[in-house]
C-alpha positions in Angstrom: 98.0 -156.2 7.9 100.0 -153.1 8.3 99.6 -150.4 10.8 98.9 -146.9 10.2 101.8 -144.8 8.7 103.5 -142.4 6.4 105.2 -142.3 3.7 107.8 -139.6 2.5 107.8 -139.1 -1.5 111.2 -137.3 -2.7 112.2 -136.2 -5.7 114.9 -138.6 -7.8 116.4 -137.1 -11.2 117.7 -140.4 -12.1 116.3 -143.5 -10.1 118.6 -145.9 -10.6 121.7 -143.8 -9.2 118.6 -143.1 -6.1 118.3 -147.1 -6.0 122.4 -147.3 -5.5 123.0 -144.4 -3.5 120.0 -145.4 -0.5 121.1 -149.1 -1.3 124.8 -148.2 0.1 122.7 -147.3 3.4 121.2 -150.8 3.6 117.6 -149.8 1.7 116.4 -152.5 -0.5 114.2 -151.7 -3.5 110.6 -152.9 -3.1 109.4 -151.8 -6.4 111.0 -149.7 -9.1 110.1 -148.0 -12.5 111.6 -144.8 -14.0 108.8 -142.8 -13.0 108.5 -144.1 -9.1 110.3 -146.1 -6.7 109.7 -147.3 -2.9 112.8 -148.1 -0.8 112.3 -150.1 2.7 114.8 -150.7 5.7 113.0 -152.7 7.9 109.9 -150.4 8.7 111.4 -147.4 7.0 110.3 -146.3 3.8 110.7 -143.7 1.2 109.0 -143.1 -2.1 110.7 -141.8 -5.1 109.5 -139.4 -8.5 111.2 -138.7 -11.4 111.9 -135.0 -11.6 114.9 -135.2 -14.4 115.6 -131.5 -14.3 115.8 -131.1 -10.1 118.5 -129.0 -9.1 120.1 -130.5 -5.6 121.0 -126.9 -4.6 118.0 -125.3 -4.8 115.7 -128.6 -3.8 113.8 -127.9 0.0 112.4 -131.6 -0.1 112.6 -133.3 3.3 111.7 -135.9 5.6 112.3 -137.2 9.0 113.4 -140.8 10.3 112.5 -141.0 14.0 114.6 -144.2 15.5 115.5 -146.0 18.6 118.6 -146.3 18.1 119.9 -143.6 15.3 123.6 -143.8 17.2 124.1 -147.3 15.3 122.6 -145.9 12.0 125.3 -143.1 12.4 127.7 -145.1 12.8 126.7 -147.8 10.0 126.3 -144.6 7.4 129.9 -143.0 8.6 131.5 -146.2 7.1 130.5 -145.0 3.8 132.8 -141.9 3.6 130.0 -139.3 3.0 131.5 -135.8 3.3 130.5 -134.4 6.8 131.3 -130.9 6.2 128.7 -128.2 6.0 128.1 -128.0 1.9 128.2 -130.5 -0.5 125.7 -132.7 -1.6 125.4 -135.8 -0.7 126.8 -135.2 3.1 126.1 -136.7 6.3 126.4 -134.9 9.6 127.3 -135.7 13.4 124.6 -135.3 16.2 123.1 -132.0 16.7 120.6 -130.5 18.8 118.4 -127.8 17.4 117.1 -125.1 20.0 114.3 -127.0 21.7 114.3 -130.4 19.4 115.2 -133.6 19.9 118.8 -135.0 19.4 119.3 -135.8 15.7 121.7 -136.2 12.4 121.2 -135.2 9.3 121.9 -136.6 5.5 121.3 -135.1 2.2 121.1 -137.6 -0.6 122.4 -136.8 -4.0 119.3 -134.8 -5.5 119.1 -132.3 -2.3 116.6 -133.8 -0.6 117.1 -133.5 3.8 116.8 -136.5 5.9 116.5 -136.1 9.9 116.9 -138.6 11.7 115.5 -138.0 14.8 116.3 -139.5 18.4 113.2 -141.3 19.8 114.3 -141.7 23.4 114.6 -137.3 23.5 
């Protein structure tokens, strides 16, 4: 039986390149048509829509990944040569501390959507 949780649901304008993209971060698909998709690492997980027309600049889709460890995840995700610059999509950023937040990091995937990844231990 699984424990109470929640689920983020993103957009995706084509789900297999979705599939490849989070797969490069060590998600595995756990089930997969054109019209929805769920991606798992470990307890993680992250639901996918088709929305063909999306346009990554303008999407404000987001979620947050809260971790006890997000220092390793950094480092496992900086291996892939993501640009870590301030524009571009997809990117992944260093640590960062919003005014009053916890510690976190930040990716944007291909289609625009945000991922935090929060800090637990702040």
């Amino acid at each position: 039986m699984m424990g109470d949780r929640i689920t983020a649901n993103l957009p995706a304008r084509d789900m297999r390149a979705t599939a490849d993209f989070y797969g490069r971060l060590g998600f595995e698909t756990r089930y997969f048509s054109e019209g929805w998709m769920i991606i798992g690492r470990g307890a993680l997980e992250l639901e996918f829509f088709g929305w063909p027309d999306l346009d990554p600049k303008s999407s404000n889709f987001s979620a947050c990944i809260r971790l006890d460890d997000p220092d390793a995840v950094l480092a496992e995700w900086q291996k892939l040569g993501l640009p870590s610059g301030s524009e571009g999509i997809p990117r992944l950023t260093g640590f960062f501390r919003p005014d009053g937040a916890p510690r976190m990091f930040a990716l944007i995937d291909p289609d625009g959507s945000l991922l935090r990844v929060i800090d637990n231990r702040d």
